[in-house]
C-alpha positions as CSV (number, residue, x, y, z in Angstrom):
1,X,3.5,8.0,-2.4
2,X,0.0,8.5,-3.5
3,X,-2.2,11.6,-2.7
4,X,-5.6,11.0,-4.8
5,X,-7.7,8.3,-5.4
6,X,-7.2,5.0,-6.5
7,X,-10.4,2.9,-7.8
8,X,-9.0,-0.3,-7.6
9,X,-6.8,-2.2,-5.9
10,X,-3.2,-2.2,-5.4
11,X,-1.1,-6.0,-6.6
12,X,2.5,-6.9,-5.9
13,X,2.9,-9.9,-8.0
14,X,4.7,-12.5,-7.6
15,X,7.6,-12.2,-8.3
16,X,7.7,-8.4,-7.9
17,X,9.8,-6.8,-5.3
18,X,9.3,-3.0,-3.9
19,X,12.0,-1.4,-1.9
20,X,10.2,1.3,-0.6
21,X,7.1,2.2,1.5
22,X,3.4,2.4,0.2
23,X,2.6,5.7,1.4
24,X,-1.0,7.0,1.2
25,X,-0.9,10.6,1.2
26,X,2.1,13.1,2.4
27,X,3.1,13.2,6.0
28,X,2.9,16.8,7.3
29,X,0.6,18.1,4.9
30,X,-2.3,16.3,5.5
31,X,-3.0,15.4,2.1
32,X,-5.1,11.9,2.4
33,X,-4.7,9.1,-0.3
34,X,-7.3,6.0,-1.1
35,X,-7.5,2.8,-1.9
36,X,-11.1,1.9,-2.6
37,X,-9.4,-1.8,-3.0
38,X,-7.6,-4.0,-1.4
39,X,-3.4,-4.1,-1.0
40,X,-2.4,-7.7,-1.8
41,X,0.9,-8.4,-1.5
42,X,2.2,-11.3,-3.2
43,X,5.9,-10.9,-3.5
44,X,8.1,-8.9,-1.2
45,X,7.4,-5.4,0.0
46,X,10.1,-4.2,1.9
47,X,8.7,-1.1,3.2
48,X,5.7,0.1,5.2
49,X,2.2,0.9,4.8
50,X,2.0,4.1,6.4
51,X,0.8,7.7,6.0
52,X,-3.2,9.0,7.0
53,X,-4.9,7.4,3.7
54,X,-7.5,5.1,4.3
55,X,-7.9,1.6,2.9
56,X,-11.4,0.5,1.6
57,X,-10.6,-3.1,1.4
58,X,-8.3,-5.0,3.4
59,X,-4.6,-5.5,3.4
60,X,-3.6,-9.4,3.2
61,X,-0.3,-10.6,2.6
62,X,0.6,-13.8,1.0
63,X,4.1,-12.9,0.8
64,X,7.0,-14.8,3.6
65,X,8.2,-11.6,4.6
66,X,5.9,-9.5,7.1
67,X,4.3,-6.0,6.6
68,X,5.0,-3.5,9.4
């Protein structure tokens, strides 16, 4: 859960494995997050991409599991 800013980009390695959802800001409070970046997504992310952020880059998985 992220409600600020972030400069860069966000990386799942590998061989990296997240069990929960990248959430860009907080649902019901209308608190926006950023990612001036991209969200690559090399190993697995079993969770969403969700919330009212915004996404500067692009999102591109290279993963074999999908991103909802």
């Amino acid at each position: 859960n992220y409600s600020g800013t972030i400069t860069g980009s966000i990386e799942i390695q590998e061989n990296a494995n997240v069990t929960g959802n990248i959430r860009l800001g907080r649902i019901g409070q209308r608190v926006n997050g950023k990612v001036e970046g991209d969200i690559i997504v090399k190993g697995t992310l079993n969770g969403n991409i969700d919330s009212s952020g915004t996404i500067g880059g692009k999102i591109q998985n290279e993963a074999k599991n999908a991103i909802t």
